[in-house]
C-alpha positions in Angstrom: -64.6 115.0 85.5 -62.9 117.2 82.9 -64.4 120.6 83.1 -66.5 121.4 79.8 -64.6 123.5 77.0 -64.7 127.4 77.2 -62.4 129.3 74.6 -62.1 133.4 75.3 -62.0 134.2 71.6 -60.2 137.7 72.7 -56.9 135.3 74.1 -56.2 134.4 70.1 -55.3 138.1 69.8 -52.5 138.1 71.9 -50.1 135.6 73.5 -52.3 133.2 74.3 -53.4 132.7 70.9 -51.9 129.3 70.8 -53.1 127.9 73.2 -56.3 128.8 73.0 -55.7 127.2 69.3 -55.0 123.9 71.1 -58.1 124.5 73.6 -60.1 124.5 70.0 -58.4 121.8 68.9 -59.2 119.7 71.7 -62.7 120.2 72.0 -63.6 120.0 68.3 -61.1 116.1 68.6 -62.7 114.5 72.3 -65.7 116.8 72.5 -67.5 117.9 69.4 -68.7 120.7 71.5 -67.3 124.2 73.2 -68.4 127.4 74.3 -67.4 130.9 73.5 -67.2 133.7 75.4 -66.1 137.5 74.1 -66.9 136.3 70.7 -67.9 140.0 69.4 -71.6 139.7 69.4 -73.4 142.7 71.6 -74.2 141.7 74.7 -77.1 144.2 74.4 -78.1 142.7 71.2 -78.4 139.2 72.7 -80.2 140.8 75.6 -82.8 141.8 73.5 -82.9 139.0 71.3 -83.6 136.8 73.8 -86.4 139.0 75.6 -88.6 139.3 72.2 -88.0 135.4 71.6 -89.2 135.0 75.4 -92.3 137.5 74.8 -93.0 135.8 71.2 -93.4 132.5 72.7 -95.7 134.0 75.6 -97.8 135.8 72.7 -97.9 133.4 69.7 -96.5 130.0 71.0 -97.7 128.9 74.0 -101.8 128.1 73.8 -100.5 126.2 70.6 -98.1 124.6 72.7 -100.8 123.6 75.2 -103.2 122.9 72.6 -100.6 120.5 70.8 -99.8 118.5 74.5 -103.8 118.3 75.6 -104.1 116.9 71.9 -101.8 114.1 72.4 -102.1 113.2 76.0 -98.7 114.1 76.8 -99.2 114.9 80.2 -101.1 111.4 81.0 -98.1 109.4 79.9 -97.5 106.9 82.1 -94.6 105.4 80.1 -91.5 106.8 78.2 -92.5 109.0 75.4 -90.1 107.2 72.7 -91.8 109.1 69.5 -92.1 113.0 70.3 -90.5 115.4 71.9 -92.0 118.3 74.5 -91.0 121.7 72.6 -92.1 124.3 71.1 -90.6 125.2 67.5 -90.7 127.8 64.8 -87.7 127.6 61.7 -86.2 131.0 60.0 -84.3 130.7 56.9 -81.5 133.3 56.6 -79.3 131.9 53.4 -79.7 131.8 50.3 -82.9 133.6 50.5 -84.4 135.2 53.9 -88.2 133.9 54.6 -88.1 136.2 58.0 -90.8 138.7 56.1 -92.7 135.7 55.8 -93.6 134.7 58.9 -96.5 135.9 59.9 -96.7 136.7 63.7 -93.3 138.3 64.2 -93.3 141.8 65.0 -91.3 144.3 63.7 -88.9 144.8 66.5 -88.2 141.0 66.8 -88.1 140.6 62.9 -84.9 143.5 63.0 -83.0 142.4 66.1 -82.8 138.6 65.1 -81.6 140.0 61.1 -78.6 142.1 63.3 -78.2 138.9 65.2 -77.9 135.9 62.6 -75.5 138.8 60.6 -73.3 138.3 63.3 -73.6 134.5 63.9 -72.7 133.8 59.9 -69.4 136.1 60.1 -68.7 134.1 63.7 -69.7 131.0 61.8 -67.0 131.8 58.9 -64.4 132.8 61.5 -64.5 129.6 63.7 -64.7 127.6 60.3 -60.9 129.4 59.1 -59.6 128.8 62.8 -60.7 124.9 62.4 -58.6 125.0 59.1 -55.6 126.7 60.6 -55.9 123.7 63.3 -56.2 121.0 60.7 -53.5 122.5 58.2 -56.4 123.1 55.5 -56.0 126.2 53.5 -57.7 129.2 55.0 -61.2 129.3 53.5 -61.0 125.5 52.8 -64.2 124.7 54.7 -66.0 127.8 53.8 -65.8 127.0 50.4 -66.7 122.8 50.6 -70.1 124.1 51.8 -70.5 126.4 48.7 -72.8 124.4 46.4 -74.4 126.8 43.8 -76.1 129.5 46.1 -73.5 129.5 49.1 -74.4 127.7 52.1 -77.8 127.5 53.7 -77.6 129.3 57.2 -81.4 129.1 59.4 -82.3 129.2 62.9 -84.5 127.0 64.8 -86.1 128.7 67.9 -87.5 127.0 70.4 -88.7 126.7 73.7 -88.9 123.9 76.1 -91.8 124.7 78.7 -92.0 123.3 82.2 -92.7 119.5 81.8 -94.9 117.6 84.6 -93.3 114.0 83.8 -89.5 115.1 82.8 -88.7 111.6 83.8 -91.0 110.2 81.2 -90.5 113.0 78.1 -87.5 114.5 76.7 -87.0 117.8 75.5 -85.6 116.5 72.6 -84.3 113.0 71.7 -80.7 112.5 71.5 -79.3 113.0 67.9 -76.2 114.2 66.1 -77.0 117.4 64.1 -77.0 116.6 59.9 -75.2 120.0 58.9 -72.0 121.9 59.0 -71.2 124.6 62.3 -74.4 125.0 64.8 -74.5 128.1 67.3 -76.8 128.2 70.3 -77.5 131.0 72.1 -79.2 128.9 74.9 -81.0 129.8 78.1 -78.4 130.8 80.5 -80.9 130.0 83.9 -82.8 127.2 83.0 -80.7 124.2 82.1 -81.3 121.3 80.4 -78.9 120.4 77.0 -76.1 117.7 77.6 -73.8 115.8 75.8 -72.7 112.2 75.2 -68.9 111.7 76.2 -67.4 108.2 77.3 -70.7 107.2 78.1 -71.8 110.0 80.4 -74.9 112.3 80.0 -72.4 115.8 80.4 -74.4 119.2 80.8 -73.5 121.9 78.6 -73.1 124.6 81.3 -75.9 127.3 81.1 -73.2 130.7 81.0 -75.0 134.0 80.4 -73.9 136.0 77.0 -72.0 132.6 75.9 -72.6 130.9 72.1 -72.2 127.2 71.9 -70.8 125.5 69.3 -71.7 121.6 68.2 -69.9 120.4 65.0 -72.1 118.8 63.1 -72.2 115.4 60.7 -70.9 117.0 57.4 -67.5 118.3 59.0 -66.8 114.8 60.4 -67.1 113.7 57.1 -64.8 116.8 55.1 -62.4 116.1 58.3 -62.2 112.1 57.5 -63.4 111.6 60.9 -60.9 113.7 62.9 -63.9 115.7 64.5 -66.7 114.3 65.2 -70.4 115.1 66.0 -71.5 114.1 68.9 -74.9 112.8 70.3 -76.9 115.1 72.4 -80.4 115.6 74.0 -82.2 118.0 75.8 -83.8 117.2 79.4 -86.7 119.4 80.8 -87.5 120.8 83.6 -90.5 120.8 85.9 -90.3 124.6 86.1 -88.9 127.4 84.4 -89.2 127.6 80.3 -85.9 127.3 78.5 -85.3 129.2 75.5 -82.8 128.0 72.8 -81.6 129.9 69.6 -80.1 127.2 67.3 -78.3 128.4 64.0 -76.9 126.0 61.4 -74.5 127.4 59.3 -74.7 123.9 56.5 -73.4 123.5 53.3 -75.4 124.6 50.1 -78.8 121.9 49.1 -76.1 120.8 46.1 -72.7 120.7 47.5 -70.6 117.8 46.8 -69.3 116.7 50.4 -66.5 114.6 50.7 -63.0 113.9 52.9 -60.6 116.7 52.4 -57.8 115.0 50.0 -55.1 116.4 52.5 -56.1 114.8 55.6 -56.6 111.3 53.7 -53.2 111.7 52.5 -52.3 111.9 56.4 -53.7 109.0 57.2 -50.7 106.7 58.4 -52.5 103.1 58.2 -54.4 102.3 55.1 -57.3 102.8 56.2 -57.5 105.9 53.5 -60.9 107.7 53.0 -63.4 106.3 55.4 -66.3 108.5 54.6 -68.5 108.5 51.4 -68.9 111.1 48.8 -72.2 112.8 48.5 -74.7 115.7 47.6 -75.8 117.8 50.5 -79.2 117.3 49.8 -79.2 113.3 49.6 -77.7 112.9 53.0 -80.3 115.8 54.3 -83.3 113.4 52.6 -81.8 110.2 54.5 -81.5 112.2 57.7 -85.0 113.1 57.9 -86.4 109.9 58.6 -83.8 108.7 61.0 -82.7 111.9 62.8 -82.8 110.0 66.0 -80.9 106.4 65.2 -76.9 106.1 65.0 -75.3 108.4 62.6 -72.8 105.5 61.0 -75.8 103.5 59.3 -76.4 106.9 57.8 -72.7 107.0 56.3 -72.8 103.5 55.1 -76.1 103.9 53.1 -74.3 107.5 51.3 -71.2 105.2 50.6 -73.7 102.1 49.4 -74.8 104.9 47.0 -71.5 106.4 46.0 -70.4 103.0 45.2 -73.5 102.1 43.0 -73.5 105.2 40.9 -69.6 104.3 40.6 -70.5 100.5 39.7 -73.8 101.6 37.2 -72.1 101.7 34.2 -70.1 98.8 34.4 -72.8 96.8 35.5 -75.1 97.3 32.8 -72.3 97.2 29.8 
C-alpha cells in the first residue's frame, strides 16, 4: 500500500523545496488529499481550539445530540442507515461577512481563539492555492482570483463531532461524498480515527497525526484544473467509543463567481478532447449540490454543462 501523502511545508524553504513541490503535485493528481505538517499555525493555538470545541460539544451539543438519535430510533436500527448520518454539527461563516457573534452559545474564549484560528487557515488556504499554480504553470494568484466573485470568496467552518456509535456497522459518520467547494482544511481528531478515502477502490484512512491540517481538493478546482485534480470521494466511520472531533474549513469561491477550465491547461490538452467541464455560477452548482450531495459527482457536471449549453442555444432557438 502506498503510504498516505505528508508534505513538511518548512522543506519548500530550502533544498528540498522541489521535491516537496512534486510531493504536492502528486497527491493533489492520484490522491485529492494530503496532510501538512509545520504549516505555521500555533501549535498552542490548535491546542486550545480543539479543547473549547471538545468542552462546547460536552456543554451545548450533546443532550441535543441524544435527543436528535432517541428521536429517530437510531440506535434500534437493525438495517443500514442509508438517509442520515450520526454527527453532531454547528456552521460558522467567516467570509464575506462573519456570523460568529451570532451564534448564540459560544463563549467568549471559544468565539476569540477560533477568529485567530480561521485567520490563519485563509492565509494557509491562499498559500497552498499559489503553490498549486506554480505546480500547474498558472500565474501566481490565478486560483485566488477565479474564486473572487463580487465579495471575495466565501470561507466557513463546519464543526462537528461524531460521538461513540452502538451499531457503527449499521450508521456512518457521514456518507461518502466529494466536497462542492474550492480548498477544505481539517484540523481532525488526532486519537480517535475514523475519516478515509476512496483510492483504486480501497476505503484508505486518512491517518489521525496530532497538530497536522488536511487538505481535500474539492469539486470546483477539478473543474478550473480541466480535470487534472480531482476530488475525491470520502466518508467518515464511527467508532464504538471515543468522540471524534473535526474542524472543517472551506475556503470556496464567491456565491457569484463564474467557474470555468483555466484557458491554459485546455490549450495543453494534447488530444481533442478540449474543455471537458462546463461553465457555471458558483451558486448554481452549490443549489444542484444540495440535493444530491451524496450521488456521483459527474451527473452533477453534466446537468451544469446541459445548462451552459441551453443559455448558449436560447437565443437561437427562439429567433
Amino acid at each position: 500500500m502506498e503510504t498516505f501523502p505528508v508534505i513538511d511545508m518548512e522543506k519548500l524553504n530550502g533544498e528540498e523545496r522541489g521535491a516537496t513541490m512534486e510531493l504536492i503535485e502528486d497527491a493533489c493528481e492520484n490522491w485529492g488529499f494530503f496532510e501538512l505538517v509545520n504549516h505555521g499555525i500555533s501549535h498552542d493555538l490548535m491546542d486550545s481550539v480543539e479543547k473549547l470545541t471538545k468542552e462546547h460539544y460536552r456543554k451545548c451539543m450533546e443532550e441535543r445530540f441524544r435527543e436528535m438519535v432517541a428521536s429517530k430510533g437510531l440506535e434500534a436500527a437493525q438495517s443500514e442507515v442509508s438517509d442520515m448520518d450520526w454527527e453532531s454539527t454547528f456552521f460558522l461563516r467567516h467570509l464575506p461577512a462573519s456570523n460568529m457573534s451570532e451564534i448564540p452559545d459560544l463563549d467568549e474564549d471559544y468565539r476569540k481563539a477560533m477568529k485567530e484560528f480561521v485567520v490563519d487557515l485563509e492565509k494557509l488556504a491562499e498559500q497552498l492555492l499559489d503553490l498549486l499554480c506554480e505546480n500547474l504553470g498558472l500565474e501566481k494568484g490565478y486560483l485566488k482570483k477565479s474564486f473572487y466573485g463580487s465579495k471575495g470568496p466565501t470561507f466557513g467552518t463546519k464543526v462537528s463531532n461524531y460521538p461513540p456509535c452502538p451499531k457503527p456497522e449499521l450508521i456512518k459518520g457521514l456518507r461518502a461524498h466529494t466536497d462542492a467547494g474550492g480548498l477544505i482544511l481539517l484540523f481532525q481528531d488526532d486519537k480517535v480515527s475514523g475519516l478515509q478515502l476512496l483510492k483504486d477502490g480501497e476505503w484508505i484512512d486518512v491517518p489521525p497525526m496530532r497538530h497536522s491540517i488536511v487538505i481535500n481538493l474539492g469539486d470546483q478546482l477539478e473543474v478550473i484544473t480541466n480535470g487534472k485534480y480531482k476530488s475525491v470521494l470520502h466518508r467518515v466511520n464511527v467508532q464504538p467509543d471515543g468522540n471524534r472531533m473535526s474542524i472543517a474549513s472551506f475556503y470556496n469561491p464567491g456565491s457569484d463567481a463564474v467557474i470555468y477550465p483555466a484557458p491554459a491547461l485546455v490549450e495543453k490538452e494534447t488530444d481533442e478532447k478540449g474543455q471537458v467541464y462546463p461553465k457555471f455560477v458558483f451558486e448554481d452548482y452549490m443549489k444542484l449540490y444540495a440535493g444530491l450531495k451524496f450521488q456521483a459527482k459527474e451527473p452533477r457536471f453534466e446537468a451544469m454543462k446541459a445548462m451552459e449549453f441551453t443559455v448558449k442555444l436560447g437565443p437561437i432557438a427562439t429567433a
